[in-house]
DRENTIMAR-555122 format. One record per residue (C-alpha): residue number from 0; residue in one letter; y, x, z. Coordinates in nm, 4 decimals, decimal comma, always signed. Layout:
// residues N
  num  residu         v         u         w
  NUM       a         Y         X         Z
...
// end
This chain:
// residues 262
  num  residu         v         u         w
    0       x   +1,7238   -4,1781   +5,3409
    1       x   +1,9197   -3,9419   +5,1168
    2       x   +1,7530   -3,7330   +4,8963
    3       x   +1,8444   -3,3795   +4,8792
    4       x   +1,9135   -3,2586   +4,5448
    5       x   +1,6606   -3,0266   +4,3028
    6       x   +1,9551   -2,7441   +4,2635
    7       x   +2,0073   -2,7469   +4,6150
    8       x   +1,6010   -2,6833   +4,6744
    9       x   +1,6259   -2,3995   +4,3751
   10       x   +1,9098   -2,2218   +4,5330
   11       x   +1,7261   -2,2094   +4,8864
   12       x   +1,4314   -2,0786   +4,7307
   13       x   +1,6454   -1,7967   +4,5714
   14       x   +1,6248   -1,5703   +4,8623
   15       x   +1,2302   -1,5558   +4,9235
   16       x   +1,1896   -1,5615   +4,5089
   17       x   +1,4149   -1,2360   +4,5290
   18       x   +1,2196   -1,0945   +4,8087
   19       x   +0,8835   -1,1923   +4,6245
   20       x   +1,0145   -0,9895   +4,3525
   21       x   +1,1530   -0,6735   +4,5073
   22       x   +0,8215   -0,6716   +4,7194
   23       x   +0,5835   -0,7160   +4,3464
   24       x   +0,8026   -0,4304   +4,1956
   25       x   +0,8263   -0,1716   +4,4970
   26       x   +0,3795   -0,2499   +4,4893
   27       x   +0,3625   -0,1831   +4,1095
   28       x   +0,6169   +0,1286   +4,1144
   29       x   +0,3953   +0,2593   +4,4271
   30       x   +0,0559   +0,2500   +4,2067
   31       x   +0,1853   +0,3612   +3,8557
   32       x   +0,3989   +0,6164   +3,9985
   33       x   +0,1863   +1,0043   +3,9176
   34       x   +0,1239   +1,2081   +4,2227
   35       x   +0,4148   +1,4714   +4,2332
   36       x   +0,1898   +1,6928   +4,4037
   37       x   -0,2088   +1,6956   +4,2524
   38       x   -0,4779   +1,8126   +4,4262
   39       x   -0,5240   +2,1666   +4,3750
   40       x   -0,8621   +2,3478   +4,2132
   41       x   -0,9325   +2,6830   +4,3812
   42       x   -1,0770   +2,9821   +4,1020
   43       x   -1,2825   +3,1648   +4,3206
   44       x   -1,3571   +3,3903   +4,0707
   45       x   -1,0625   +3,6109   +4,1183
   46       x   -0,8654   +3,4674   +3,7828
   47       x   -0,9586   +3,7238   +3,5709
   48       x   -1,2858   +3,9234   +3,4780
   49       x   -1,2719   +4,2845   +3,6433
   50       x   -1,2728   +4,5476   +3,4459
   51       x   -1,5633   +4,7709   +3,3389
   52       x   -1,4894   +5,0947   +3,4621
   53       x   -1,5951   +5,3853   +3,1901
   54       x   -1,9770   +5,4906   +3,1652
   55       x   -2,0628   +5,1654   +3,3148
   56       x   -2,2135   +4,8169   +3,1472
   57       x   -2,1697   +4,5105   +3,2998
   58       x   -2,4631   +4,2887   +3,2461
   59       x   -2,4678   +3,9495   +2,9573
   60       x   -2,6799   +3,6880   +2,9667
   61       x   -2,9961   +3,7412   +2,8107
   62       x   -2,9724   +4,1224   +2,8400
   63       x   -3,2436   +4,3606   +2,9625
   64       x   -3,2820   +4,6913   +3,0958
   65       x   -3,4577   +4,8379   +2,7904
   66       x   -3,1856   +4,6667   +2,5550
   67       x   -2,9221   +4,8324   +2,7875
   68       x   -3,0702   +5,1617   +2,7353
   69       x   -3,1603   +5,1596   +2,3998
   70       x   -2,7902   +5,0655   +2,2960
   71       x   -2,6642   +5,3386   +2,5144
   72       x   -2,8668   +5,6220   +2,3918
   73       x   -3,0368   +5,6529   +2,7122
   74       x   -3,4206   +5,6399   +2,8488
   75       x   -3,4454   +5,3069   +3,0460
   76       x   -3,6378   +5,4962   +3,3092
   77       x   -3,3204   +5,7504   +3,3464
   78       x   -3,1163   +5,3898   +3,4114
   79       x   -3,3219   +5,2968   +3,6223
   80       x   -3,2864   +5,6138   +3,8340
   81       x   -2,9150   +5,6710   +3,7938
   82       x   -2,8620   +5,2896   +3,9081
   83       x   -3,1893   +5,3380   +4,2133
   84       x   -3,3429   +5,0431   +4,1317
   85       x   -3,6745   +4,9669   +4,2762
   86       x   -3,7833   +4,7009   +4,0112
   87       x   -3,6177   +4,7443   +3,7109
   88       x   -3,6260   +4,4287   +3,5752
   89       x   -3,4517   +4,2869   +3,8359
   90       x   -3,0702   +4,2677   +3,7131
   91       x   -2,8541   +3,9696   +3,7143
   92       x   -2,5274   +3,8802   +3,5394
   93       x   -2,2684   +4,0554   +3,6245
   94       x   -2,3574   +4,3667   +3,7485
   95       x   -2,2604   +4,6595   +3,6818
   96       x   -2,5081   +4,9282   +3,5185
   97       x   -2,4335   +5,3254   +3,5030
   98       x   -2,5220   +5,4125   +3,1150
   99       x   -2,4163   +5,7999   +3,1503
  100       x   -2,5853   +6,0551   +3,3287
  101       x   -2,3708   +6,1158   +3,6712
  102       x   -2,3579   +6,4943   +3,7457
  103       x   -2,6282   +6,7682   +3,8075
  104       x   -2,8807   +6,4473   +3,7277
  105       x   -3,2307   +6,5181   +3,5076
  106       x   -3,2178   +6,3122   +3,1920
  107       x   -3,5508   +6,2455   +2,9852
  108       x   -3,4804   +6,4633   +2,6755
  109       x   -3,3140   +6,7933   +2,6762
  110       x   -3,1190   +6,8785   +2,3712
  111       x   -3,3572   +6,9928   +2,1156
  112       x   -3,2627   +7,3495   +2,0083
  113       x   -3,5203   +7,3196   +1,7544
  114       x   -3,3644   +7,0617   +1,6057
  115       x   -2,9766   +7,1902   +1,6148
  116       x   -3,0950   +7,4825   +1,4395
  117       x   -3,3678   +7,3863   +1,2024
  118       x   -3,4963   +7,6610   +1,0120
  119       x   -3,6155   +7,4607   +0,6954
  120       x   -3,2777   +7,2901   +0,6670
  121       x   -2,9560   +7,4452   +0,7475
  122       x   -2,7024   +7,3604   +0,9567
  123       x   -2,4397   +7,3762   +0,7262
  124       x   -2,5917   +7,1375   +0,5282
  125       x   -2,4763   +6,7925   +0,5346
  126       x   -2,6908   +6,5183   +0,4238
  127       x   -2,6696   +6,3296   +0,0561
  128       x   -2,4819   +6,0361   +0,0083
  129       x   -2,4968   +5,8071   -0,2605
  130       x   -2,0800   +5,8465   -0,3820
  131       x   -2,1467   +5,5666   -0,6249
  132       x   -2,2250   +5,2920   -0,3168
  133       x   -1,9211   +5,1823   -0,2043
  134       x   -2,0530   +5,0982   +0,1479
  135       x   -2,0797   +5,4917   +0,1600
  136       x   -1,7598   +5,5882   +0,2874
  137       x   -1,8389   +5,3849   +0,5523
  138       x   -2,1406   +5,5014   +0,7009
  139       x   -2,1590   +5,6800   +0,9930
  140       x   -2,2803   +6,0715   +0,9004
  141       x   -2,4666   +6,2395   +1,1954
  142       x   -2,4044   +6,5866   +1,2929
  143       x   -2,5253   +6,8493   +1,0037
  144       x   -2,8466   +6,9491   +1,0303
  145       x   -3,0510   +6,6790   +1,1558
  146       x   -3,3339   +6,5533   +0,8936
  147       x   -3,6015   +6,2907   +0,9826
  148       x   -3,9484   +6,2347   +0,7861
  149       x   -4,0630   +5,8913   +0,6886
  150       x   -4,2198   +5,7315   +1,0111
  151       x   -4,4440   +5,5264   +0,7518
  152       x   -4,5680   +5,5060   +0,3338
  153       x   -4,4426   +5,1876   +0,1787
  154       x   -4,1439   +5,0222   +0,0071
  155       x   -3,8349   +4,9526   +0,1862
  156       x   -3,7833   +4,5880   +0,1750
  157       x   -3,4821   +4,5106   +0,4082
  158       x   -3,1975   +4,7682   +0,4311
  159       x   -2,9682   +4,8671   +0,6862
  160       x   -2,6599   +4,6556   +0,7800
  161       x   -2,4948   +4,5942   +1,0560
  162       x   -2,7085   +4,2958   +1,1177
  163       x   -3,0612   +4,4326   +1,0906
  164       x   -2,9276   +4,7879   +1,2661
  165       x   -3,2550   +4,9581   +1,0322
  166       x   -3,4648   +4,9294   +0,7808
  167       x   -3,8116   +4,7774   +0,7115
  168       x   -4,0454   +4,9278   +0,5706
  169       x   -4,3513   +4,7214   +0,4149
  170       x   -4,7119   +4,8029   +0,4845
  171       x   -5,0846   +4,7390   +0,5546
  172       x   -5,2202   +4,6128   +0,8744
  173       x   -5,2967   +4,9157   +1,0948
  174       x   -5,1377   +5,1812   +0,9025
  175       x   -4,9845   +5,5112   +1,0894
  176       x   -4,6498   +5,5074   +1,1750
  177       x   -4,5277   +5,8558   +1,2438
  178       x   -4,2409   +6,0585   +1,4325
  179       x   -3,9469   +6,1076   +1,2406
  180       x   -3,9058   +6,4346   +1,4276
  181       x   -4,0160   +6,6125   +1,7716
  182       x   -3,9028   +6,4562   +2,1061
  183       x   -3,9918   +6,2837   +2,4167
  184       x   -4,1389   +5,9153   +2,4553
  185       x   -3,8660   +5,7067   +2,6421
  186       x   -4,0204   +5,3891   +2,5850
  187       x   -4,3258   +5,2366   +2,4554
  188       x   -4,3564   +4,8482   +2,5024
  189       x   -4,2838   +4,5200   +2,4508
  190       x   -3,9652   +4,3965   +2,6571
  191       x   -3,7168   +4,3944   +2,4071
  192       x   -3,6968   +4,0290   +2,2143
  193       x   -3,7466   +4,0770   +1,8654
  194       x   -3,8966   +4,3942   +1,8621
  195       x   -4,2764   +4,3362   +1,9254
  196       x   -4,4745   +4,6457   +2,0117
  197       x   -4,1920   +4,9050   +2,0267
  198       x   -4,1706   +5,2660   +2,0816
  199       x   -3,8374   +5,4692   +2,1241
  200       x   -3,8360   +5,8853   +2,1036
  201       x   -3,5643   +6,0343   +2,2131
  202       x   -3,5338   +6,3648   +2,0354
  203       x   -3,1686   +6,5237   +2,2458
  204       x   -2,8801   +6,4051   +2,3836
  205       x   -2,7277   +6,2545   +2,0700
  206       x   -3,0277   +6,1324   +1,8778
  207       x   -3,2715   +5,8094   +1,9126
  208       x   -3,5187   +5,6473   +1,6910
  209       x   -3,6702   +5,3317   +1,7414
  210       x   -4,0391   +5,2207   +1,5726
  211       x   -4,0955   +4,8153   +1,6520
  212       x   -4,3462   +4,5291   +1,5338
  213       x   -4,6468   +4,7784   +1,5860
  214       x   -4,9894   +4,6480   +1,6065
  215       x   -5,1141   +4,9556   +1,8552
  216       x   -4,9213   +5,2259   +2,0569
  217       x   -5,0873   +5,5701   +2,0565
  218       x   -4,8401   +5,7209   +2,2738
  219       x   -4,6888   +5,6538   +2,6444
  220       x   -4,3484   +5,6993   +2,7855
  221       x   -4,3019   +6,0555   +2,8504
  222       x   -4,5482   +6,1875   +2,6122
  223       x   -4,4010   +6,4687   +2,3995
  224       x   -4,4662   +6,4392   +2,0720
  225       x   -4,4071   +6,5982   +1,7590
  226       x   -4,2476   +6,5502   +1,3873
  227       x   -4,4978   +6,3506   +1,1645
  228       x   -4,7434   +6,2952   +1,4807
  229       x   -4,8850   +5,9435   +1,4899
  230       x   -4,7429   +5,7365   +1,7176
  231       x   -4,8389   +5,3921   +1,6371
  232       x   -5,0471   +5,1328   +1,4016
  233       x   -4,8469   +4,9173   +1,1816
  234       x   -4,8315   +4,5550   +1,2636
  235       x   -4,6637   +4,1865   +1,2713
  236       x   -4,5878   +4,1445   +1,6984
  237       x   -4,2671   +3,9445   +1,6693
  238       x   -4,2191   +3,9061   +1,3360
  239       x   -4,3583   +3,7131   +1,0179
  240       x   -4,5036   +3,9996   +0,8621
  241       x   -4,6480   +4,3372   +0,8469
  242       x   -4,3695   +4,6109   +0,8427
  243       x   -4,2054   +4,8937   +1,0666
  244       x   -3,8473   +4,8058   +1,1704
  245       x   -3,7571   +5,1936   +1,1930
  246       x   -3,3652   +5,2428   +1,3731
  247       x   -3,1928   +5,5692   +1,4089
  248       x   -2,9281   +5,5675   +1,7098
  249       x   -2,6910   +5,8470   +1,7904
  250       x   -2,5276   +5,7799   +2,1055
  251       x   -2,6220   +5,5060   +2,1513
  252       x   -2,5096   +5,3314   +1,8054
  253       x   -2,7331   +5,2170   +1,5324
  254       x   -2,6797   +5,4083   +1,1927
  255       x   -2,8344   +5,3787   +0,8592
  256       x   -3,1155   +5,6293   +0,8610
  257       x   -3,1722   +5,6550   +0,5077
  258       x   -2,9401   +5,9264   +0,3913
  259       x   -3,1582   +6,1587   +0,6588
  260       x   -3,4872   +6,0671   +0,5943
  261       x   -3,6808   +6,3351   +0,3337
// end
């Protein structure tokens, strides 16, 4: 019997090698090839946060109704009314929170005539800076006229920055803290983190002061009280020591109280 050559076998097996091969490549090419068309993700969201339309606040993470007030000038009970909410401290992330009185509505303060056109002080007047600090020309200067007592007796031991928003005042365990002037009661509590035992007059339109980390509240909201009245015990609630965080707002914005305080 003849033998059939090993070339001969080789160039039969040429065909199903090249088939082999074109079959391996067209597998590999199929599984490292990218998808030309990936699988979409659907934003739900809309693409882009909506806009906060003006006198509104759209609610943050961590925020409060009291906070939301406070840094708007406003009484948190007013918010609460303007916004008809049956449990105030119900709000979740996201919504949106009317911070100015809408028309013809009752706010909790009036503006104080009293204090517009003080008769001790006047208006004209504009209160002393310090030229020589050159943070100065930076402050923000209320409107003429306005002049606060000290809410408490003691050294002043932190003072205002943006940071701290006030000052502290040092004291004794269960000494008075005071009214820096005449005005209504907006708040007196303890919802606002950081604060402790806090009360908040709100003496017009424009002007705010804050007392916090009281040991006792003497007043409640919507008492009407007046300048130098006492208003609270000095104490430690939610901080390390005893002290009166003491902030002056006007619309809303913190402001360094010192240059008004006689």
């Amino acid at each position: 019997m003849k033998t059939m050559p090993k070339y001969t076998l080789l160039r039969l097996s040429r065909p199903l090698v090249l088939l082999l091969t074109i079959t391996s490549l067209t597998v590999l090419v199929g599984c490292s090839t990218p998808r030309t068309k990936p699988a979409s993700v659907v934003d739900r969201s809309g693409g882009a946060v909506e806009a906060t339309p003006p006198g509104y606040y759209r609610v943050k993470k961590g925020d409060t109704l009291a906070r939301i007030a406070l840094d708007h000038g406003q009484a948190p009970r007013d918010v609460a009314q303007w916004n008809n909410m049956s449990n105030p401290n119900l709000i979740e992330v996201g919504d949106l929170i009317l911070v100015k009185a809408p028309a013809g509505s009752k706010i909790a303060a009036k503006p104080n005539s009293k204090l517009s056109a003080n008769t001790d002080t006047p208006k004209t007047d504009a209160p002393k800076v310090d030229a020589s600090k050159p943070e100065a020309s930076k402050e923000i200067v209320a409107e003429p006229g306005i002049r606060l007592s000290w809410p408490a007796k003691g050294k002043v031991t932190e003072d205002y920055s943006d940071k701290t928003k006030g000052i502290d005042i040092a004291g004794k365990l269960g000494e008075p803290v005071t009214a820096a002037s005449e005005g209504k009661v907006v708040y007196a509590g303890n919802s606002l983190r950081g604060y402790g035992n806090l009360v908040i007059i709100k003496h017009n339109d424009t002007y705010l002061t804050a007392y916090a980390h009281n040991r006792n509240l003497l007043v409640k909201e919507g008492d009407l009280v007046k300048k130098g009245q006492k208003i609270a015990e000095m104490g430690d609630t939610d901080t390390n020591s005893v002290k009166l965080h003491f902030e002056l707002r006007v619309n809303g914005k913190p402001v360094n109280p010192t240059p008004y305080l006689q």
